[in-house]
N, C-alpha and C positions, 0 to 999 in steps of 0.2 A: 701779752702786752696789755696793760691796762689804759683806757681809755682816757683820753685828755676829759678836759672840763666843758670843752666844746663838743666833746663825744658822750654827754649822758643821756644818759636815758629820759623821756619826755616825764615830766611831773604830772600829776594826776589830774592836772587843770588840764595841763594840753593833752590827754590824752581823753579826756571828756569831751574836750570841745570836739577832736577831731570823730570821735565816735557820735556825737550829735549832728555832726554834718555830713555825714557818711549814712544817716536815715534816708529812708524812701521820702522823693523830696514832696510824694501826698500827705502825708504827715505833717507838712509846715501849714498844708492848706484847712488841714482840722485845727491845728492848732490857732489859725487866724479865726474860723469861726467859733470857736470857742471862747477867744478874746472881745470878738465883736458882739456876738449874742450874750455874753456875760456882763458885756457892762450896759448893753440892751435893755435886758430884759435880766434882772437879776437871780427870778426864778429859775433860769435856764439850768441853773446848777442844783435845782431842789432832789434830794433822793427820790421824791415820787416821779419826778420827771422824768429822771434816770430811766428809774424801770418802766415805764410807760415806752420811753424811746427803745428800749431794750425788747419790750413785748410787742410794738409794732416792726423794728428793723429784724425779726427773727422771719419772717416769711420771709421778706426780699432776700434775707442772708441762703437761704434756702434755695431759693431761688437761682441766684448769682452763684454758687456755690455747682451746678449743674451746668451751667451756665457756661464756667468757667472750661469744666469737663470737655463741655462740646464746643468750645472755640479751641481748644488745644488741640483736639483730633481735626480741625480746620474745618470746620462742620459752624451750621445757626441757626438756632433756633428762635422763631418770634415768633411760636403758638404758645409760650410757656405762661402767656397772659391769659389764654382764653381755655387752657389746659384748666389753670385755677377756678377758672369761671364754672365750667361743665361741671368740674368738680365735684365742688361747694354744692350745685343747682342737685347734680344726681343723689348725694346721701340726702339733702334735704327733700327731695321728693319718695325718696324710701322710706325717711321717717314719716312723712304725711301716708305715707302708704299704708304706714302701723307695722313696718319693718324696726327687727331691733335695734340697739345704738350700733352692734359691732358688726350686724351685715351692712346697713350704712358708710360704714366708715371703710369699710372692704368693698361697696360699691363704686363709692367717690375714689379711692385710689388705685379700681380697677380700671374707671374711667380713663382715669391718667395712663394709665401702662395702654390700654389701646390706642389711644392715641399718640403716644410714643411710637408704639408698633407701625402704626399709620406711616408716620412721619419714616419713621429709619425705611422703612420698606422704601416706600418712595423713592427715598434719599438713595439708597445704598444698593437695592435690587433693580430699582427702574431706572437710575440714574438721574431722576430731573435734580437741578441744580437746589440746594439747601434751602434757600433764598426765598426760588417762586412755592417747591415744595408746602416750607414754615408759613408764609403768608396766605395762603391755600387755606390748609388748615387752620390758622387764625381766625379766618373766616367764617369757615363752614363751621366750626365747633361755636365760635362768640355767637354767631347766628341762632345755632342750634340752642344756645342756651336760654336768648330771649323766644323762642317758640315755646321751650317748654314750661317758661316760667311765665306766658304772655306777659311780657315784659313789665313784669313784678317781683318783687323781692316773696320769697318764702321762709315762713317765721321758723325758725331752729330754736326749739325752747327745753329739747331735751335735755336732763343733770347729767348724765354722762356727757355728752356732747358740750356740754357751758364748761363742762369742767374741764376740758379737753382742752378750749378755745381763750377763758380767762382763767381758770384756775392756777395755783402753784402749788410745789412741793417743795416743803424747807424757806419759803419767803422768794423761790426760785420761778417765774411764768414757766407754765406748760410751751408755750408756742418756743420757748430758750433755749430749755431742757430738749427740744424736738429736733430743734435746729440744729445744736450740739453733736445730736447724735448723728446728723444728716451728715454734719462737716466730718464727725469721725469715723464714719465708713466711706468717706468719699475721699479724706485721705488716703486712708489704709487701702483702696482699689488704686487710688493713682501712684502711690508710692512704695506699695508692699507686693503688686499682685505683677503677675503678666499682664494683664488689660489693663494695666496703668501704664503699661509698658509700650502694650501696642495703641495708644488710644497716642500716645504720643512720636512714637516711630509713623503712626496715622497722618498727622499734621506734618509729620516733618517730610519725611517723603513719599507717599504713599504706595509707588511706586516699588520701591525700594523695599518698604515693607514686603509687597505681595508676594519680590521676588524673593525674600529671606521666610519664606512660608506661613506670611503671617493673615490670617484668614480676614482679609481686610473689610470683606463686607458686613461679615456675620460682627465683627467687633465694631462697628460704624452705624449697623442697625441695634446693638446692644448698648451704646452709650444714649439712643433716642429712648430707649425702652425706659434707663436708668433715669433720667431727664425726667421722661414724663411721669413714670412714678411719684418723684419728688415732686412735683408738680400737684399731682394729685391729692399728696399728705398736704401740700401746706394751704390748697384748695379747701378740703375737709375741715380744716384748723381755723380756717379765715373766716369760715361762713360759721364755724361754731363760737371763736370771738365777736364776732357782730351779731351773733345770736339771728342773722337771716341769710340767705342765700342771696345775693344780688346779681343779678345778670348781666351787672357791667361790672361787676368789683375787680376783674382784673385788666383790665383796657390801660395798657401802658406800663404795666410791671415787667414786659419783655423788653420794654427799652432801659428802663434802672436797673435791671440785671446786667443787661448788655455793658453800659457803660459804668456797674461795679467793676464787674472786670477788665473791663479797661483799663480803669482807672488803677487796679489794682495789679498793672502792670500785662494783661495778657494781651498782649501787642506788636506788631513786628514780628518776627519770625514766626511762621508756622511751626505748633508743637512745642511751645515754650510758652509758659504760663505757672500760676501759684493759685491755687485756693486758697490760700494761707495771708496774700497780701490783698486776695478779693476781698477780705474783712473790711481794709482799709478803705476801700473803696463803700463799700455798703456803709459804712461808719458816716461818712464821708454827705454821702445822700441823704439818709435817715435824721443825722443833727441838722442838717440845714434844712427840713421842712418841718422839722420841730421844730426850731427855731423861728422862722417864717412864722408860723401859726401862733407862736408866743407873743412875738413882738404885732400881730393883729394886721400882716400882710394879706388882704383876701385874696379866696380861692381863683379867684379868675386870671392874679397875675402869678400865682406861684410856679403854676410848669413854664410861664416865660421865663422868670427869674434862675428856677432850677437848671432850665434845660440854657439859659447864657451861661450861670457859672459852669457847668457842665465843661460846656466846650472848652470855656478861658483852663479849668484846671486840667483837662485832658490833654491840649496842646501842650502847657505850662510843664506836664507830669513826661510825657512823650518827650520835649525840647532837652528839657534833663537828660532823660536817662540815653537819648542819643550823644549830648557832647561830650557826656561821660565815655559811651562804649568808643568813640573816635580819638577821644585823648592816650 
């Protein structure tokens, strides 16, 4: 039977619009500041901007991106700030040492893996709760980093290392390129492998896992491991774009991570989550203190400003996607 006049098919218009309101509704919230900093601040839209914003949002993406990993397994991590910090401090004290660029660089990201190790143990063997665990170590490592650098930046001025840190391939920033490759093994383990499998059978019921043979611990201390690795790379990377080691440079990057992923949907239920719309979220953050900085907001009020919109779009982002799941 062929269809009345009242039964056709949607025209391309409504079928757009309905697919434009059917987006993640954090996607409206870049879209407003993109409107608001555009008629701001004109440059906001310059291509060098671009990749500027592109070459710093690649460590946070890095970051959140792990981040992400370990809030799906129901697990958290807040040393992944000071993870970066030791980092950075360690290869840059191996090249002061008259160490080469590439055991430097295998130093700074060895950094990182033990103290992952640190952390999952804890977490996973000892049992202390994620929480007091991650902030434990926050400490003891941020600490550690101003003793070793008596709380001074150390000069990174090696070519392999600058080029590491600011350089590109093809008109592409190294720190992009790096990020890239983080986010596509970090797919491929949560969406192709078993420990993408158990890392979310983890968060969902853990329980339930251990009873279906799933070696719950050794995959709980393996996702801190992976964590703090990534940690370590984008540590090595940070202190080779700033051309020094800073001993605070990462004091707060384990809350912009945290609340990428939030924002980028890893929320509410244990063991459900996206790296994928974590972008959105790090997007999200990265424009608006570029932003901020363009239009000549100073530093003192900007993590107020950050961390208000923060909340307003997180409730805003969560309020959504709950009277969606109930209708």
């Amino acid at each position: 039977m062929k269809k009345s006049a009242l039964q056709k098919e949607p025209n391309f218009g409504s079928r757009a619009i309905k697919k434009i309101l059917s987006l993640p509704p954090l996607l409206w919230v870049i879209v407003l500041i993109f409107v608001f900093f555009g008629f701001a601040a004109p440059r906001f839209f310059n291509l060098s901007n671009f990749i500027n914003v592109l070459r710093q949002g690649a460590f946070l993406w890095m970051l959140s991106t792990v981040t992400t990993l370990v809030l799906i397994s129901g697990g958290l991590d807040l040393s992944l700030g000071s993870i970066v910090t030791i980092s950075g401090v360690v290869m840059a004290l191996l090249l002061k040492a008259g160490q080469p660029a590439i055991v430097a660089i295998l130093g700074g990201v060895m950094c990182g893996v033990i103290v992952g190790a640190i952390n999952g143990f804890v977490i996973s063997i000892i049992g202390i709760p994620a929480f007091i665990a991650t902030l434990g170590t926050m400490n003891v490592f941020g600490g550690l980093a101003l003793v070793l650098t008596k709380a001074s930046a150390i000069y990174v001025g090696d070519p392999t290392m600058v080029f590491l840190g600011a350089g590109a391939i093809a008109g592409i920033p190294m720190p992009v390129i790096i990020a890239v490759l983080v986010f596509g093994v970090s797919y491929v383990l949560l969406h192709h492998t078993s420990f993408g499998r158990y890392l979310v059978a983890l968060g969902g019921n853990s329980a339930g896992a251990l009873l279906s043979g799933v070696k719950t611990k050794k995959n709980f201390w393996l996702v801190y491991v992976y964590a703090g690795m990534i940690a370590g790379i984008a540590g090595v990377m940070l202190a080779s774009r700033l051309q020094s080691a800073d001993p605070i440079v990462g004091i707060g990057l384990e809350f912009d991570a945290i609340a990428a992923a939030i924002l980028g949907g890893t929320i509410g239920e244990k063991g459900k989550g996206s790296i994928t719309t974590t972008i959105i979220g790090v997007g999200t953050i990265v424009f608006l203190r570029n932003g901020l900085n363009i239009i000549g907001i100073p530093a003192i009020w900007q993590s107020a400003v950050v961390g208000t919109f923060l909340l307003f779009a997180i409730v805003f982002d969560v309020s959504i996607r709950r009277r969606e799941t109930n209708q």
